[in-house]
C-alpha positions, 0 to 999 in steps of 0.5 A: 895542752893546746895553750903550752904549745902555743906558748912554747912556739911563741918562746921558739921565735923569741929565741930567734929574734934574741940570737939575731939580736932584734928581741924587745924588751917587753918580749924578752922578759916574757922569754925569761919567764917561760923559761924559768919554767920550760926545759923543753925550750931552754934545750931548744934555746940552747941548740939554736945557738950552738947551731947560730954560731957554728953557721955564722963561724963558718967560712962563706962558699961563693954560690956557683950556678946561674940564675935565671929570673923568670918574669911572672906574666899577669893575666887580667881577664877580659871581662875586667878589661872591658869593664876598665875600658867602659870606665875609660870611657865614662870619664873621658866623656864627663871630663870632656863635659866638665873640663870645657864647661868649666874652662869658659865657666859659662852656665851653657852645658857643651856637649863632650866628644863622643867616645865608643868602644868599637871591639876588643879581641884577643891579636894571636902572637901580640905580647902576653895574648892581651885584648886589642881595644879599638875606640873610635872618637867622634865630635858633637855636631858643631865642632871641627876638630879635636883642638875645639874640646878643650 
């Protein structure tokens, strides 16, 4: 019994694609097959057209009220934000690593800049309520101004 259905709802999305003219051929000849031997869905093949041509005859009625989109806010919990802001970090400190040592491709490893995240909390009033991340950037010993990381 379970399968039947199953296969008569199938027929019934076939009907669909058919009327709007998107039907395969492979699925085709599997809707003629089914209806050879389906009453039930040659009724339901007929009613769905008699109704998709009535629909598509009848004249189009402009649409008469506003519509208003409303902008879906995203929350992205905290604990994710601080986890995004700890990988920030990391590759701003290996970045800064790498990128010196390879820009001279001397054999030297030089240390990067020093970045580390001071607070984050929530500002009453500031947008959707996202977390303010406050980071403070501080240089090896040796370098004097950000311009030397790279």
């Amino acid at each position: 019994m379970g399968h039947v259905r199953q296969t008569c709802e199938r027929a019934h999305v076939w009907i669909s694609l058919e009327l709007d003219g998107e039907l395969a051929e492979v699925e085709s000849g599997l809707l003629d097959r089914h209806l050879a031997t389906c009453e039930e869905c040659v009724g339901y093949r007929d009613r769905a057209s008699a109704f998709t041509t009535e629909l598509r005859a009848a004249p189009t009625v402009p649409f008469r009220s506003n519509v208003t989109m409303l902008r879906r806010r995203r929350h992205i919990p905290v604990k994710r934000i601080v986890h995004l802001a700890a990988a920030a970090v990391a590759m701003l400190t290996i970045g800064g690593t790498v990128g010196h040592s390879l820009a001279d491709r001397a054999p030297r490893v030089t240390p990067g800049p020093v970045v580390t995240v001071v607070s984050v909390r929530n500002e009453p009033g500031v947008g959707s309520q996202a977390p303010v991340i406050s980071i403070r950037r501080s240089l090896p010993l040796g370098q004097r101004n950000a311009a030397e990381d790279f």
